[in-house]
BARO-560528 format. One record per residue: residue number from 0; residue in one letter; x, y, z of N, C-alpha, C in turn. Coordinates in nm, 3 decimals, decimal comma, always signed. Layout:
REC;num;residuo;nu;nv;nw;cau;cav;caw;cu;cv;cw
REC;NUM;A;X;Y;Z;X;Y;Z;X;Y;Z .
...
END
This chain:
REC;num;residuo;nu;nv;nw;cau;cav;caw;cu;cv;cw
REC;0;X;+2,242;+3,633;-8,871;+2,313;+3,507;-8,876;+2,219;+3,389;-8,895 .
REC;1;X;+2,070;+3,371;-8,852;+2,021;+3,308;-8,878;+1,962;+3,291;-9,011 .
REC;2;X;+1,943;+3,354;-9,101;+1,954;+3,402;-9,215;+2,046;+3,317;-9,318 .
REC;3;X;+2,166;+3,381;-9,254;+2,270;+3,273;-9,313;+2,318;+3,115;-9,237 .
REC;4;X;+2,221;+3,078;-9,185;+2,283;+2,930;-9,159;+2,142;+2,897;-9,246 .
REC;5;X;+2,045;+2,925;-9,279;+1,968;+2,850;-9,327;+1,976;+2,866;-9,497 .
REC;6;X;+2,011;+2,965;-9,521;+2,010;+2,991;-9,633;+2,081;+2,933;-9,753 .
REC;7;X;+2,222;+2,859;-9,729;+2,272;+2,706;-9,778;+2,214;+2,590;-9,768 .
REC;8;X;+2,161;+2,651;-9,661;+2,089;+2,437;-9,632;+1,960;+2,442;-9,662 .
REC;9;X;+1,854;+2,579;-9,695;+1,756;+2,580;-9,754;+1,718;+2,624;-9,848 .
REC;10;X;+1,813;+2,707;-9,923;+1,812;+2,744;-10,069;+1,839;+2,724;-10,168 .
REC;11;X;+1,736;+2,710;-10,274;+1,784;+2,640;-10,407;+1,967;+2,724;-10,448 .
REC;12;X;+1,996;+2,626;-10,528;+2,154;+2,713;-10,579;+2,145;+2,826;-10,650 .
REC;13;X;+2,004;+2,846;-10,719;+2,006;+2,997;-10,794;+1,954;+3,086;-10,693 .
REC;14;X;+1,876;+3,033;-10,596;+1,900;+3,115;-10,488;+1,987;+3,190;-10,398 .
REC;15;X;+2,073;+3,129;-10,375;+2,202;+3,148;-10,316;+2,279;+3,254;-10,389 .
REC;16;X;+2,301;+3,179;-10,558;+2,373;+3,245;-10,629;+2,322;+3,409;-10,631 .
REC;17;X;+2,213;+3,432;-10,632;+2,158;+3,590;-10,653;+2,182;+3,622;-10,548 .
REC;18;X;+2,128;+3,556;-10,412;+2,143;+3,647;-10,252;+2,314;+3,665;-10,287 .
REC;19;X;+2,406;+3,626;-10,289;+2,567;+3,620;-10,329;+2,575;+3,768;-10,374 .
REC;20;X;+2,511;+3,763;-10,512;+2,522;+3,901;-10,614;+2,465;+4,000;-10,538 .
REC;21;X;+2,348;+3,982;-10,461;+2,292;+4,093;-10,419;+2,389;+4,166;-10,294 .
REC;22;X;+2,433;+4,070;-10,223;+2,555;+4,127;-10,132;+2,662;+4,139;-10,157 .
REC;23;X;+2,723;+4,120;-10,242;+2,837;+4,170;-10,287;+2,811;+4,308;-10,379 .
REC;24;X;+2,688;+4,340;-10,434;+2,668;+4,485;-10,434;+2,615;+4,581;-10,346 .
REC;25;X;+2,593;+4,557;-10,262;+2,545;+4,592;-10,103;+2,395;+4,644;-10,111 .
REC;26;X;+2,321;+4,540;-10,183;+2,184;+4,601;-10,181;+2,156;+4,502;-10,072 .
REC;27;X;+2,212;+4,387;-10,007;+2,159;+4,361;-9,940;+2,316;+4,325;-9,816 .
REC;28;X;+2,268;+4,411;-9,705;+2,406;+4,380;-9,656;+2,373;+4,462;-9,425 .
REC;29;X;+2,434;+4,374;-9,342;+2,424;+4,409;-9,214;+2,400;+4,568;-9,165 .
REC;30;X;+2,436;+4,672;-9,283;+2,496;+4,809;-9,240;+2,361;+4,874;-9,245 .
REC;31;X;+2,309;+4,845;-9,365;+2,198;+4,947;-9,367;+2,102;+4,851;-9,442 .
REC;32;X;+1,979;+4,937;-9,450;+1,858;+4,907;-9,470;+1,836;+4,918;-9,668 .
REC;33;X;+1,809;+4,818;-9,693;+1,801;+4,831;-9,880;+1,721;+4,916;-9,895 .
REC;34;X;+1,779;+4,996;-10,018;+1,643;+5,079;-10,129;+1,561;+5,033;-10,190 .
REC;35;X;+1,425;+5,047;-10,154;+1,364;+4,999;-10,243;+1,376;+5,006;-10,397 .
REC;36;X;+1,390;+5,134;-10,408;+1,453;+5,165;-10,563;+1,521;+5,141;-10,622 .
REC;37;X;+1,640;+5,082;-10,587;+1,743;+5,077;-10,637;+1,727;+4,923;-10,630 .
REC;38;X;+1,677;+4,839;-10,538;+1,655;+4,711;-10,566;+1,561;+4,664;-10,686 .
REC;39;X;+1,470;+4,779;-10,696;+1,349;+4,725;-10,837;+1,453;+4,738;-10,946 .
REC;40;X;+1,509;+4,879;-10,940;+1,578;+4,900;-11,080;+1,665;+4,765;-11,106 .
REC;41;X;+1,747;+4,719;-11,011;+1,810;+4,616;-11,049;+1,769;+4,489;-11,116 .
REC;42;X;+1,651;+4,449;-11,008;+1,542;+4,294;-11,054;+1,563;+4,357;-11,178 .
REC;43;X;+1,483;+4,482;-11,227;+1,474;+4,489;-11,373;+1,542;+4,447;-11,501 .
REC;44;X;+1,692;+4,535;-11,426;+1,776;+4,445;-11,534;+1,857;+4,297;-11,553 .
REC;45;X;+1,790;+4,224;-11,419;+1,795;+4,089;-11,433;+1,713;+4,040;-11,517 .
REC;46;X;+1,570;+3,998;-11,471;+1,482;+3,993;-11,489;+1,355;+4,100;-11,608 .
REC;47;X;+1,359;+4,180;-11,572;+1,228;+4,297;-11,628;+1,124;+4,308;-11,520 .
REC;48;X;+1,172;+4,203;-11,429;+1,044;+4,245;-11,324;+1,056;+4,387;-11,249 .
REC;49;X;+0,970;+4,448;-11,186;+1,023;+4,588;-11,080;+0,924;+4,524;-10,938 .
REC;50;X;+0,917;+4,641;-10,840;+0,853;+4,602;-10,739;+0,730;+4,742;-10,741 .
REC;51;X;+0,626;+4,690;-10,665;+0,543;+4,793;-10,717;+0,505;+4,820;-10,527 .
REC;52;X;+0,521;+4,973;-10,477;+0,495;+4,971;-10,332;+0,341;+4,951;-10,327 .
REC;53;X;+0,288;+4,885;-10,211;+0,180;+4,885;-10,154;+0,162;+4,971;-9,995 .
REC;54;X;+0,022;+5,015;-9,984;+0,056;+4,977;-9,808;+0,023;+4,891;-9,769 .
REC;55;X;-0,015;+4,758;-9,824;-0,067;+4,643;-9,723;-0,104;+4,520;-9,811 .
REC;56;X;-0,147;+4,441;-9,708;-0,211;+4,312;-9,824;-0,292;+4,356;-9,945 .
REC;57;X;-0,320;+4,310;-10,043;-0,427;+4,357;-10,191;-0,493;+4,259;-10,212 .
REC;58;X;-0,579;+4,246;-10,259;-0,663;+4,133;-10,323;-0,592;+4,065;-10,407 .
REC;59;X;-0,622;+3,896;-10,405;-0,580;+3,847;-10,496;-0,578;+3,826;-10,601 .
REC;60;X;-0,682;+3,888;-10,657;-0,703;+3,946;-10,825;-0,629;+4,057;-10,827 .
REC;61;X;-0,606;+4,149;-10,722;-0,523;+4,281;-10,778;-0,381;+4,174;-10,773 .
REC;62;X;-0,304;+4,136;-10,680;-0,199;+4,089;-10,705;-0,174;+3,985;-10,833 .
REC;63;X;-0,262;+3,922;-10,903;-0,177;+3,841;-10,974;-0,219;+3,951;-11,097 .
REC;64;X;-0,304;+4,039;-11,139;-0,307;+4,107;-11,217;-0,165;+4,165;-11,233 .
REC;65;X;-0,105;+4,203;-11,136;+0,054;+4,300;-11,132;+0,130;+4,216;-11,170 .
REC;66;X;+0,142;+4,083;-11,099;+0,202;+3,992;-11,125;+0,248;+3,963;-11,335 .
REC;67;X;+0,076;+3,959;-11,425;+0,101;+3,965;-11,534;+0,131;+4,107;-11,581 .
REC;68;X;+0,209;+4,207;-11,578;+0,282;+4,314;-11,578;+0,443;+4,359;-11,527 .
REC;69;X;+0,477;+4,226;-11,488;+0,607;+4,223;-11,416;+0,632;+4,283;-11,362 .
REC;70;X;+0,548;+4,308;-11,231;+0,498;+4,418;-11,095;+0,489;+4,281;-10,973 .
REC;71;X;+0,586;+4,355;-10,883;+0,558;+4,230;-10,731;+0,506;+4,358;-10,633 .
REC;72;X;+0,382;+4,321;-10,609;+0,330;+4,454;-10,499;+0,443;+4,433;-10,416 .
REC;73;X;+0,474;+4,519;-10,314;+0,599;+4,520;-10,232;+0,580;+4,634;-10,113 .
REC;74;X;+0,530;+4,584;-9,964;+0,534;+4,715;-9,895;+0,687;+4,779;-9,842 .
REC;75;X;+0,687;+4,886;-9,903;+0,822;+4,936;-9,852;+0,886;+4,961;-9,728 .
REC;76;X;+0,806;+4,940;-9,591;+0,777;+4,994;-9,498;+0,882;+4,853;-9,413 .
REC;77;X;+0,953;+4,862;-9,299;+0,997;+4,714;-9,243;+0,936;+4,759;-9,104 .
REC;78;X;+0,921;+4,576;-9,064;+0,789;+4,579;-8,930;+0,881;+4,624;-8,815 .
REC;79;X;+0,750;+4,661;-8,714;+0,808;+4,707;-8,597;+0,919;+4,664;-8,503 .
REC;80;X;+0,949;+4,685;-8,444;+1,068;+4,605;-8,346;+0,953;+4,523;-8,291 .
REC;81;X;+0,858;+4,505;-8,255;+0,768;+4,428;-8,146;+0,742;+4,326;-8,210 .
REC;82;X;+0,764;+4,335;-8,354;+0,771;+4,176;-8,449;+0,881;+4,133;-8,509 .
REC;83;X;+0,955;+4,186;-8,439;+1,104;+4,135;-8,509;+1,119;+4,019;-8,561 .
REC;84;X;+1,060;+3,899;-8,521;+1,064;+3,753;-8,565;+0,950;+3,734;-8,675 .
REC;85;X;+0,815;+3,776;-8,627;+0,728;+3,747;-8,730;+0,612;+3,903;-8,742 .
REC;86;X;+0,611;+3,904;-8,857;+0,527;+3,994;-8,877;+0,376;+3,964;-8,970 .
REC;87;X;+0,255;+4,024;-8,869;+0,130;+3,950;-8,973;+0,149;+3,961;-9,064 .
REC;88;X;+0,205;+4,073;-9,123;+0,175;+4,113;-9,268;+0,333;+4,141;-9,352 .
REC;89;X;+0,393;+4,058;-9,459;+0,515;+4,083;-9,514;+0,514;+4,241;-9,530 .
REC;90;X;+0,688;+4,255;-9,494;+0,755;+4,380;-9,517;+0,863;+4,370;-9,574 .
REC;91;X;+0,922;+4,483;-9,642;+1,028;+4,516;-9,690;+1,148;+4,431;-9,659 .
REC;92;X;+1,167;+4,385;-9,534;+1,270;+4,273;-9,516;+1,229;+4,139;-9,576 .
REC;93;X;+1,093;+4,085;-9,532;+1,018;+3,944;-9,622;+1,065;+3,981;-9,794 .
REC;94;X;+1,039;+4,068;-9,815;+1,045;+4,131;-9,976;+1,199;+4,086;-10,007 .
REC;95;X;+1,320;+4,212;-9,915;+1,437;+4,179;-10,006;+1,509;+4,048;-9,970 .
REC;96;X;+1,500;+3,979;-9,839;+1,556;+3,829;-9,884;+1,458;+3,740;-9,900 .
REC;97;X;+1,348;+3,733;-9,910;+1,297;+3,594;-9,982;+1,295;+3,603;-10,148 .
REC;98;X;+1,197;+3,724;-10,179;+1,176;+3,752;-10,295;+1,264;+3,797;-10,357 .
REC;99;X;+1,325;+3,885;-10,350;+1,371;+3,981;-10,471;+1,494;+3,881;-10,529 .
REC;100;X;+1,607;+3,814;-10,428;+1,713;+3,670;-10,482;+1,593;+3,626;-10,603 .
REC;101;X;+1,518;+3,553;-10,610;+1,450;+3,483;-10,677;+1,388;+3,555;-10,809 .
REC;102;X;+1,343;+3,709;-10,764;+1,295;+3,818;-10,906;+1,374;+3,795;-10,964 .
REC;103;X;+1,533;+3,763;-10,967;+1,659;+3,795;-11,027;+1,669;+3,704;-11,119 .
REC;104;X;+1,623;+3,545;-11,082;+1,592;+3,445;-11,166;+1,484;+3,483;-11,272 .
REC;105;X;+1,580;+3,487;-11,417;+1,464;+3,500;-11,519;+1,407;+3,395;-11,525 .
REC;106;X;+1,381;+3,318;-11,516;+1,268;+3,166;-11,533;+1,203;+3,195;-11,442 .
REC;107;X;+1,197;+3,231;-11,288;+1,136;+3,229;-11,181;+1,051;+3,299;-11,229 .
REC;108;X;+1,083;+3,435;-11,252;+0,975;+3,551;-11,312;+0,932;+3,569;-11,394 .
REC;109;X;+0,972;+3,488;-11,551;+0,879;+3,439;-11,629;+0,745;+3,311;-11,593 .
REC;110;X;+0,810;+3,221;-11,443;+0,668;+3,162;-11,418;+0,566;+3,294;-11,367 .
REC;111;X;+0,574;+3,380;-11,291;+0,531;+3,442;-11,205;+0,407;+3,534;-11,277 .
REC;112;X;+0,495;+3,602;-11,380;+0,418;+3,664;-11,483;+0,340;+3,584;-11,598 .
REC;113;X;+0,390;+3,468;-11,571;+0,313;+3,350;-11,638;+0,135;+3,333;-11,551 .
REC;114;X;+0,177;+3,293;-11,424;+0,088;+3,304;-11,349;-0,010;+3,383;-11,306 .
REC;115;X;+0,036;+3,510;-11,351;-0,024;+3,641;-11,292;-0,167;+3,663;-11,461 .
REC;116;X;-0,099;+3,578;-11,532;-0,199;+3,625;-11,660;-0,272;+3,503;-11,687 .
END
């Protein structure tokens, strides 16, 4: 729920609009935990971007290298219960609601892969 009170009052409108799409196909939804797979395949056919798994942070030359390949490193893994609020290191939950709404934006991910090269 906190999620969704901020997510109108802090998200751009194409933001919104994709988190919308993404739950109304239940890749992103209270019941269960998203596929990673099935979330890349999708970005893809928004976008062309996919998600590429990691186990952990990468260098920042390896990441924007992926980046120009329309690759978002992505650890698949979601953090422990003992970080439920914050976790050092992004996971699979950081991944499918911040990022992946936004992979969906083709302009977003043409900057990204813009950036990455």
């Amino acid at each position: 729920t906190a999620r969704k009170n901020c997510e109108n009052k802090n998200a751009c409108e194409e933001h919104v609009e994709k988190f919308t799409k993404l739950k109304g196909k239940n890749f992103i939804c209270g019941e269960k935990i998203p596929s990673f797979t099935e979330l890349s395949k999708h970005i893809k056919e928004e976008s062309g971007f996919q998600l590429w798994p990691v186990k952990g942070l990468i260098a920042s030359r390896d990441f924007f290298a992926t980046l120009a390949f329309k690759y978002l490193p992505a650890v698949p893994h979601i953090r422990h219960k003992d970080y439920a609020r914050h976790s050092p290191e992004p996971d699979f939950c950081y991944v499918a609601l911040g990022h992946v709404p936004l992979l969906c934006i083709r302009e977003y991910a043409d900057l990204l892969q813009h950036l990455g090269q």
